[in-house]
C-alpha positions as CSV (number, residue, x, y, z in Angstrom):
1,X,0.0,0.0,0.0
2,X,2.7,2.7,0.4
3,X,4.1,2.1,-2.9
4,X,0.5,2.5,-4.3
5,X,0.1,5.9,-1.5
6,X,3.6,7.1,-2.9
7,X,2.3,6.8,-6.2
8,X,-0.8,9.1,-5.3
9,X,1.1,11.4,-3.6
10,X,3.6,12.0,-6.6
11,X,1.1,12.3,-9.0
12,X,-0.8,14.8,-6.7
13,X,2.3,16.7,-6.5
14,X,2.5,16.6,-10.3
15,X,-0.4,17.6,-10.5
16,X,-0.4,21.0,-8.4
17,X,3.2,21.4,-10.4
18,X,1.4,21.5,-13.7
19,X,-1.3,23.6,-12.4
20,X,1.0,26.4,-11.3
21,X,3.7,25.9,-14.5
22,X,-0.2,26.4,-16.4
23,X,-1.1,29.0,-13.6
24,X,2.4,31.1,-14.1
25,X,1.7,30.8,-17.6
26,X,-1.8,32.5,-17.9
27,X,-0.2,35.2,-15.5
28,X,2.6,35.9,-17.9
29,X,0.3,36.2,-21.3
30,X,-2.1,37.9,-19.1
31,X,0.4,40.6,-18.2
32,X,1.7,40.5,-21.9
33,X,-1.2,40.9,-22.8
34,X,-1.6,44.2,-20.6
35,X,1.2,45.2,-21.9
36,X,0.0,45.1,-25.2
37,X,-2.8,47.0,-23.9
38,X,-1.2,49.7,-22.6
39,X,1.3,50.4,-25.9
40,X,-2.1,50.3,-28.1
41,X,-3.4,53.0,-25.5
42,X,-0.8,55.2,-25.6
43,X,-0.3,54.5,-29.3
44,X,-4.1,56.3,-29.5
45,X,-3.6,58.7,-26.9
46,X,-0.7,59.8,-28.7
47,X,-2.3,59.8,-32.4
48,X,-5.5,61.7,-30.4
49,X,-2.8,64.4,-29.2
50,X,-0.9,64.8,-32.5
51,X,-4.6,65.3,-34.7
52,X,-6.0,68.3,-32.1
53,X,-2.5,69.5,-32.4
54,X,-2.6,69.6,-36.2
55,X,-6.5,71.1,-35.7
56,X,-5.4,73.9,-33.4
57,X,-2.1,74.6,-35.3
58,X,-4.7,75.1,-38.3
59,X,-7.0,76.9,-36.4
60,X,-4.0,79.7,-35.0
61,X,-3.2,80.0,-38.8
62,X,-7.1,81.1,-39.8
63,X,-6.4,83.5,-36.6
64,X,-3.4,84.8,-38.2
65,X,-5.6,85.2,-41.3
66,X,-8.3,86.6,-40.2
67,X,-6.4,89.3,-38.1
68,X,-4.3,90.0,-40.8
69,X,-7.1,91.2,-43.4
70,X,-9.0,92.9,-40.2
71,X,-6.1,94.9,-40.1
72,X,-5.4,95.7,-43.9
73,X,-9.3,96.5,-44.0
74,X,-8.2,99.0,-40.8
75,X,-5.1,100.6,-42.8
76,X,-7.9,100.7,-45.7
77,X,-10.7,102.8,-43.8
78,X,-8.0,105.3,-41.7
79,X,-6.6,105.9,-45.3
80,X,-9.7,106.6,-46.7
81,X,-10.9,109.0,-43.5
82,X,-7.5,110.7,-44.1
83,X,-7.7,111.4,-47.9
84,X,-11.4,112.3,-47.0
85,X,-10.2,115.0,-44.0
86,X,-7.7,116.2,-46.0
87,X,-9.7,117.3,-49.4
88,X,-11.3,120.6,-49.4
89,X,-15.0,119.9,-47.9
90,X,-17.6,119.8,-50.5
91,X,-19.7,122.9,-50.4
92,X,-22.9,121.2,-51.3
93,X,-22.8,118.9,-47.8
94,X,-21.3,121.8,-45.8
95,X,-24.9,123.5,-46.8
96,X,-27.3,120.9,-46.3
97,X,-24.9,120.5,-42.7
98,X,-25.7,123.9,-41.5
99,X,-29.2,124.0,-42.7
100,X,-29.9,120.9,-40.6
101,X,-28.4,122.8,-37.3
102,X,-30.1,125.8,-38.0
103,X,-33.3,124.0,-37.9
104,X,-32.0,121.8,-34.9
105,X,-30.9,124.7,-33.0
106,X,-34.2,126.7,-34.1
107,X,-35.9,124.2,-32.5
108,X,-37.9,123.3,-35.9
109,X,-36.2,120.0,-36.5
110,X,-35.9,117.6,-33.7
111,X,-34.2,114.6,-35.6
């Protein structure tokens, strides 16, 4: 009988000796596995990063843009007041101009 309980034993020690080779196996694919995981995650958090990077990069370039034509149609408009202050006033609106305050300050016009 002890050659038969020997037997048992060994092959219940074989047996939890497979089980946690098999165990120590699923732990190391399972932390592969994480691994792998991980690297995809930051692989996409990375790609994520590098798009709204190219979107804002694009966006401070429209900025650019659009404050660069605000200010030409700014250059524009003081030009155009300037030439406009520096001609000699037209006569005509310099009339109908002090008609209208007449009238105002007449009290016949209140617009």
């Amino acid at each position: 009988m002890s050659d038969r309980n020997a037997t048992t034993s060994s092959g219940g020690f074989r047996r939890v000796l497979d089980a946690e080779t098999t165990a120590d196996a699923r732990l190391a694919a399972g932390h592969e596995e994480a691994a792998a995981i991980r690297q995809r995650a930051r692989a996409e958090a990375r790609a994520i990063a590098a798009r709204a990077d190219r979107r804002l990069q694009a966006l401070h370039a429209d900025m650019q843009e659009d404050i660069g034509r605000a200010k030409a149609r700014m250059v524009q408009a003081f030009e155009a007041a300037r030439r406009d202050l520096s001609a000699p006033p037209d006569e005509a609106r310099v009339q109908v101009a002090a008609k209208h305050l007449a009238r105002r300050l007449a009290g016949i016009d209140s617009s």
